[in-house]
PyMOL commands that place a pseudoatom at each C-alpha (Angstrom):
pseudoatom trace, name=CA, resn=UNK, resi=1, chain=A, elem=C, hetatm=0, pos=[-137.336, 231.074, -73.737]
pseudoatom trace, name=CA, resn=UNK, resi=2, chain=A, elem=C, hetatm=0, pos=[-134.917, 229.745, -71.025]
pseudoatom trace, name=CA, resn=UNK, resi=3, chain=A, elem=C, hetatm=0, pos=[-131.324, 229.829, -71.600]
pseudoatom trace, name=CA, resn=UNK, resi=4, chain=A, elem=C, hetatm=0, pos=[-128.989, 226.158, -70.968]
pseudoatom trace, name=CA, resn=UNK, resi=5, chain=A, elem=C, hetatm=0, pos=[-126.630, 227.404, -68.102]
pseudoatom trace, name=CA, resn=UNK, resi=6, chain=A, elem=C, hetatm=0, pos=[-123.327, 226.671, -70.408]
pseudoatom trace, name=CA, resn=UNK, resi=7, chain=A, elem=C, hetatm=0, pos=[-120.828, 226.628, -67.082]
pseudoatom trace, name=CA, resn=UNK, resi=8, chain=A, elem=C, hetatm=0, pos=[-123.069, 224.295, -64.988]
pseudoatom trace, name=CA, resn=UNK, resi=9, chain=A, elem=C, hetatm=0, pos=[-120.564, 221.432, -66.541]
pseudoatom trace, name=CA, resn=UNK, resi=10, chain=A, elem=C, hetatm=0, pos=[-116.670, 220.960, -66.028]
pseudoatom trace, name=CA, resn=UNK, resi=11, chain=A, elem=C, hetatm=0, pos=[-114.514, 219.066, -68.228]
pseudoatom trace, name=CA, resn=UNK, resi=12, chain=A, elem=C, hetatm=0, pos=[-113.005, 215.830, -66.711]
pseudoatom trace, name=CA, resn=UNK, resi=13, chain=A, elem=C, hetatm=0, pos=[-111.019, 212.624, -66.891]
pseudoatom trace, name=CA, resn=UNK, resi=14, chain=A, elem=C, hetatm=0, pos=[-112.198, 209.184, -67.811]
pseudoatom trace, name=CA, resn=UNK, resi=15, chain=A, elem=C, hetatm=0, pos=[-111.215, 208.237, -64.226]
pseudoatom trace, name=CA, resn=UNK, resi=16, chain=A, elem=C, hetatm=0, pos=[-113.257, 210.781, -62.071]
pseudoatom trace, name=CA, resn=UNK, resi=17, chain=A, elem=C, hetatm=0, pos=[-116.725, 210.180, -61.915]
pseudoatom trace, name=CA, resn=UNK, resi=18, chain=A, elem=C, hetatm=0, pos=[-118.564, 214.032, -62.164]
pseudoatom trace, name=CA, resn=UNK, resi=19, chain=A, elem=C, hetatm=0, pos=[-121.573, 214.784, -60.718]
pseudoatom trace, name=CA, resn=UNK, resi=20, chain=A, elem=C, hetatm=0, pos=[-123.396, 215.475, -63.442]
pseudoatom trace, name=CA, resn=UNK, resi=21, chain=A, elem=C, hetatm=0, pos=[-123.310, 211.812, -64.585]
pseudoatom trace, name=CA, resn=UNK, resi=22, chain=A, elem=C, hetatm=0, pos=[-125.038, 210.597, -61.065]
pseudoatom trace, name=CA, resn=UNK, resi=23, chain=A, elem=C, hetatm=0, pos=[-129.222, 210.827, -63.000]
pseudoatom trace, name=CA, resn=UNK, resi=24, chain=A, elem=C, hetatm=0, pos=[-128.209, 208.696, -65.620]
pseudoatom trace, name=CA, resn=UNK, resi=25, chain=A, elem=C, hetatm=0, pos=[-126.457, 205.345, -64.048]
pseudoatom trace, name=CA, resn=UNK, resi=26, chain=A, elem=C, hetatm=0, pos=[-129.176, 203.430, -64.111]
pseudoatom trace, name=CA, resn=UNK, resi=27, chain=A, elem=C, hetatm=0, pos=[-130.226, 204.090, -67.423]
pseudoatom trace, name=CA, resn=UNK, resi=28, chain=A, elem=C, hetatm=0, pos=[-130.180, 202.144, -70.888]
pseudoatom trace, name=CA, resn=UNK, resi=29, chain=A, elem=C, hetatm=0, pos=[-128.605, 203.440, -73.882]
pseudoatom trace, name=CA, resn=UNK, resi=30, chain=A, elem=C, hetatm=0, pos=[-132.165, 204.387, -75.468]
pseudoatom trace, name=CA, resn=UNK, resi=31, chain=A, elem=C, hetatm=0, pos=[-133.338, 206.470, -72.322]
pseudoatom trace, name=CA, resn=UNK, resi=32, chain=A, elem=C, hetatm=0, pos=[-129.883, 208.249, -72.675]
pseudoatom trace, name=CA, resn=UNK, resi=33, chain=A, elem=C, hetatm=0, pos=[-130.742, 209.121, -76.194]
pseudoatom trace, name=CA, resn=UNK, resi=34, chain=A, elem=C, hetatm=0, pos=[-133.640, 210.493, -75.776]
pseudoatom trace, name=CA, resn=UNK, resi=35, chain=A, elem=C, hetatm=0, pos=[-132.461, 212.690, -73.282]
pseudoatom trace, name=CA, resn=UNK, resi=36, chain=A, elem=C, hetatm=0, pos=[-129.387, 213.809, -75.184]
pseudoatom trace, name=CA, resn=UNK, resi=37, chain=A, elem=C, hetatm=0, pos=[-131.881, 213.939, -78.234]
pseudoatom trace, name=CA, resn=UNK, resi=38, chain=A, elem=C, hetatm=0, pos=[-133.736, 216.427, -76.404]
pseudoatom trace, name=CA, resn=UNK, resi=39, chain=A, elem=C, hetatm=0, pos=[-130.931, 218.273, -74.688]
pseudoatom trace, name=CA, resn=UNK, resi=40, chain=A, elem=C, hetatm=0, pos=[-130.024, 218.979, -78.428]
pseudoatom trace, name=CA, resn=UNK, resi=41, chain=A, elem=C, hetatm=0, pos=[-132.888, 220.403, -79.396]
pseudoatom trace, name=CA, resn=UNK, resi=42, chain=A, elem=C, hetatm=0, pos=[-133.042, 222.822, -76.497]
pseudoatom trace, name=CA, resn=UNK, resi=43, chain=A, elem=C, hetatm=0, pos=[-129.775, 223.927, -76.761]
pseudoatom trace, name=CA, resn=UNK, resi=44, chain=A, elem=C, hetatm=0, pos=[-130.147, 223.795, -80.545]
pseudoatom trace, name=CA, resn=UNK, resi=45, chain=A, elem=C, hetatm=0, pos=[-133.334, 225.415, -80.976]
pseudoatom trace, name=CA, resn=UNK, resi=46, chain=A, elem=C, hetatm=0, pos=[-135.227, 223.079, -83.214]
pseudoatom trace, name=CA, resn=UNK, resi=47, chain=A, elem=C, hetatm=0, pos=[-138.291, 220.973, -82.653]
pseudoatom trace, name=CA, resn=UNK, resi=48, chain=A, elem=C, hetatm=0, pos=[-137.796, 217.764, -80.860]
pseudoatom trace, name=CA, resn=UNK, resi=49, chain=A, elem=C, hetatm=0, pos=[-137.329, 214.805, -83.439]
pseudoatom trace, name=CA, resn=UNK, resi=50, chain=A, elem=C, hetatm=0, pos=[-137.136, 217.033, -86.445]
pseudoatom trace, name=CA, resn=UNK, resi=51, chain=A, elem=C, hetatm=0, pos=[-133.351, 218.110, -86.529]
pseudoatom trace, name=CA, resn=UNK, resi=52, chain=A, elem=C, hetatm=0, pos=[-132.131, 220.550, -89.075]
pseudoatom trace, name=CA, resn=UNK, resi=53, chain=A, elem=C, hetatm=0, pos=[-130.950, 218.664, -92.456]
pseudoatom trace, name=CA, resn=UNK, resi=54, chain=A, elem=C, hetatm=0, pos=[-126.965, 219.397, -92.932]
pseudoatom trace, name=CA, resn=UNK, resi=55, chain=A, elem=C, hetatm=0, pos=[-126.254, 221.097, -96.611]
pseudoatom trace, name=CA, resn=UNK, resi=56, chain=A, elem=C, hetatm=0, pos=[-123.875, 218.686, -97.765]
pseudoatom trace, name=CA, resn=UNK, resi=57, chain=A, elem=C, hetatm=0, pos=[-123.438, 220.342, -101.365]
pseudoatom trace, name=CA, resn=UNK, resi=58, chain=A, elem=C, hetatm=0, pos=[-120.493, 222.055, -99.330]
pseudoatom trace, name=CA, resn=UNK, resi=59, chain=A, elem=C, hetatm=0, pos=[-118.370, 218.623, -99.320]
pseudoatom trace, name=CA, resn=UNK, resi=60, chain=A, elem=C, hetatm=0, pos=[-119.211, 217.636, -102.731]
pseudoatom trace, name=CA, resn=UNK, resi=61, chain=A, elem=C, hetatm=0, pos=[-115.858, 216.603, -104.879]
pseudoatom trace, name=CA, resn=UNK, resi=62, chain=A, elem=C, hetatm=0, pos=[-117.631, 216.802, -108.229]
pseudoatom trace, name=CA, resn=UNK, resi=63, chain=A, elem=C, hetatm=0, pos=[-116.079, 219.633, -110.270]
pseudoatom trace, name=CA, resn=UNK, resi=64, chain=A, elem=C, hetatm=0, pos=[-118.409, 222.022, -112.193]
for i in range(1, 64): cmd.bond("trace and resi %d" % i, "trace and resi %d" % (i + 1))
show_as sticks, trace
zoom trace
């Protein structure tokens, strides 16, 4: 399986426009999603639309 290349991206301002952003100008907020949606299952590893459930027993306040 191919491996995300992690150092492609560079952290940034709000008021310099980075390269990276150039593919997705002309998209709407539910194209972006998807893509992000499947940029985090790649990097991730999970299947696409079936994202691991979070154990949330770990934040419970109830005492036992």
């Amino acid at each position: 399986m191919l491996k995300l290349d992690r150092t492609y991206s560079t952290s940034g301002n709000l008021f310099e426009m980075k390269e990276e952003v150039i593919p997705y100008l002309g998209m709407r907020k539910e194209e972006i999603a998807k893509v992000f949606a499947y940029l985090n299952s790649v990097s991730f590893n999970y299947t696409l639309g079936h994202p691991p459930k979070m154990d949330k027993s770990i934040f419970s306040m109830r005492k036992n």
